[in-house]
C-alpha positions in Angstrom: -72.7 -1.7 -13.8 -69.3 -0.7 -14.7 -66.7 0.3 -12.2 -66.4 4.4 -13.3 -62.4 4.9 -14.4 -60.0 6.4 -12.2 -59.5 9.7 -13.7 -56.3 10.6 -14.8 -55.9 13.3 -12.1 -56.7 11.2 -8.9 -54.1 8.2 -10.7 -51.4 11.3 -10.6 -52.2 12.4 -6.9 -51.9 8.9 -5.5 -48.5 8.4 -7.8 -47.6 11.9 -6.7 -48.3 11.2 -3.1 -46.1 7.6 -3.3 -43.2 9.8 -4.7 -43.5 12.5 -2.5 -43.2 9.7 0.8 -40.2 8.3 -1.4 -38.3 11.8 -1.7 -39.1 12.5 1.9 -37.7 9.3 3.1 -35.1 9.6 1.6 -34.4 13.0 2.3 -34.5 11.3 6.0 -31.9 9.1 4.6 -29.6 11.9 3.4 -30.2 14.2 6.3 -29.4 11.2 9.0 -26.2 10.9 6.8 -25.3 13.8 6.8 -25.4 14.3 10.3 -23.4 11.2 10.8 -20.9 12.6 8.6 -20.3 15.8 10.4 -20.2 14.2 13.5 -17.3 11.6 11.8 -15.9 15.1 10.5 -16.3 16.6 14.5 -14.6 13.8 15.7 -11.3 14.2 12.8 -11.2 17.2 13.8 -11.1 16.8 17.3 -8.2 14.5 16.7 -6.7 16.9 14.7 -6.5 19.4 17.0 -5.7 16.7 20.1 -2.9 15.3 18.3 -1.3 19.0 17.1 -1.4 19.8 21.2 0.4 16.7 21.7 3.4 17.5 18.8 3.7 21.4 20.4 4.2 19.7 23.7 6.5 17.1 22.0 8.6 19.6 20.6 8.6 21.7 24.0 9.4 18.6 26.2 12.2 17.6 23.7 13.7 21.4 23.3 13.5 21.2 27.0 15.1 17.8 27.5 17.9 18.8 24.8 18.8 21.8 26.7 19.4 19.8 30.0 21.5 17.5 27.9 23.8 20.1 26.7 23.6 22.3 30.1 24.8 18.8 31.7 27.6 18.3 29.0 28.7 22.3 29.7 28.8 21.4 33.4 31.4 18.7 33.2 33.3 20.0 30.5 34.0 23.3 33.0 34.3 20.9 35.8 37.7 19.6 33.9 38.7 22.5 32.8 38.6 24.6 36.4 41.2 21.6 37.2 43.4 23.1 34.5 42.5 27.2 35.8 43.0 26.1 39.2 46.9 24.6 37.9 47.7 27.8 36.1 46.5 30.1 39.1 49.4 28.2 41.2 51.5 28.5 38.5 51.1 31.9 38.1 50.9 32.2 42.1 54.5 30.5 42.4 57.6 31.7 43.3 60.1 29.9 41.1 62.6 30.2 38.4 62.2 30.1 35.1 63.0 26.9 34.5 60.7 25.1 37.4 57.8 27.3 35.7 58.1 26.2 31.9 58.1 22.7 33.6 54.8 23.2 35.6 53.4 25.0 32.3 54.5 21.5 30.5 52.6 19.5 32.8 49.2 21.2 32.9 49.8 21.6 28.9 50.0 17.8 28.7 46.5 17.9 31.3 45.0 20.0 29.3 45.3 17.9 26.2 44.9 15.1 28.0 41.3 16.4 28.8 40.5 17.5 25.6 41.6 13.7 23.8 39.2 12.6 26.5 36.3 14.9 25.0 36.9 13.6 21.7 38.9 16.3 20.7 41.8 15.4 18.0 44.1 18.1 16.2 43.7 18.0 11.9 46.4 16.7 10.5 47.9 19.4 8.3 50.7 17.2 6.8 49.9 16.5 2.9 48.1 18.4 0.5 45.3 21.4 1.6 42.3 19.9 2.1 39.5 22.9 2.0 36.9 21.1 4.2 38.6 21.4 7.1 41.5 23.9 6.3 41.3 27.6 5.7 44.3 29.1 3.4 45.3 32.4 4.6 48.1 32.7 1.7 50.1 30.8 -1.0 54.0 30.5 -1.5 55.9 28.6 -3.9 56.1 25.0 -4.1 54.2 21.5 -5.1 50.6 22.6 -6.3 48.5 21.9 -3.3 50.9 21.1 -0.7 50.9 23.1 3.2 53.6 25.0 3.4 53.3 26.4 6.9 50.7 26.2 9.9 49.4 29.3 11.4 46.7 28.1 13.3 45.9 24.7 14.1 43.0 23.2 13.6 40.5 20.3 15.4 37.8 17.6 15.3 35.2 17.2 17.8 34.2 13.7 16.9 33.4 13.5 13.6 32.5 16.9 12.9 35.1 19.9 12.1 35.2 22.5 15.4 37.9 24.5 14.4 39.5 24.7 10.5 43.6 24.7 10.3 44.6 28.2 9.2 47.5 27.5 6.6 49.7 28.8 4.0 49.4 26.3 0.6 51.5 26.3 -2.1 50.9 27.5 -5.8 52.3 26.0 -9.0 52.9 29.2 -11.4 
């Protein structure tokens, strides 16, 4: 006897019922991916926000730290220069003549600038021509194109770095 043929539609269910397993499995697949990448994403984010916390703090503890450094600098500076108050308070305090005065002046002058070379503090150099980054020119006069004429105001380095411009009169080539 002959085996009867499968008929088309039970060959299609069985094939249907293989691929449907397959698409489930891997749907299994995909889903346990997925939910290892959003754990992965969980955890960047986590580090995200963890390490953000840390930079705000950073930026606190370092605003902080900069603030003591310059409160600490302002202490030592006043320090010196009460030494140089307390000198002019006698000064003013004493009963002298002229002459004994303008000396005492002198000396707490030369303290004072002594204290302020010690600082870092140096006096632009106005001899020359005008030079606009660190001199300011208040007027012009007659004379060689560029040249400072007269001083009005000195000016003064802290380092590097410009702290107070010269205020000078330049001369003009007509």
């Amino acid at each position: 006897m002959d085996k009867p043929e499968k008929s088309p539609e039970c060959g299609e269910g069985a094939d249907l019922s293989d691929e449907i397993e397959s698409l489930r499995a891997q749907m299994e697949t995909k889903n346990e991916e997925l939910s290892r990448q959003a754990a992965l994403s969980q955890d960047y984010l986590d580090t995200a926000r963890r390490v953000q916390a840390e930079f705000e703090n950073y930026k606190k503890r370092a605003a902080k730290e900069k603030e003591m450094i310059m409160s600490c600098a302002n202490e030592r500076l006043l320090f010196d220069i009460l030494i140089v108050y307390d000198d002019l308070q006698r000064a003013l305090e004493a009963d002298c003549d002229a002459d004994e005065l303008r000396n005492g002046v002198s000396k707490i002058h030369t303290n004072l600038a002594a204290l302020l070379k010690d600082s870092g503090v140096r006096e632009i150099p106005t001899d020359g021509k005008f030079d606009p980054t660190c001199q300011e020119a208040l007027a012009t006069g007659e004379g060689e194109d560029g040249a400072v004429l007269e001083v009005y105001q000195k000016g003064y380095f802290l380092g590097s770095k410009v702290l107070r411009t010269c205020k000078v009169k330049v001369a003009r080539s007509e």
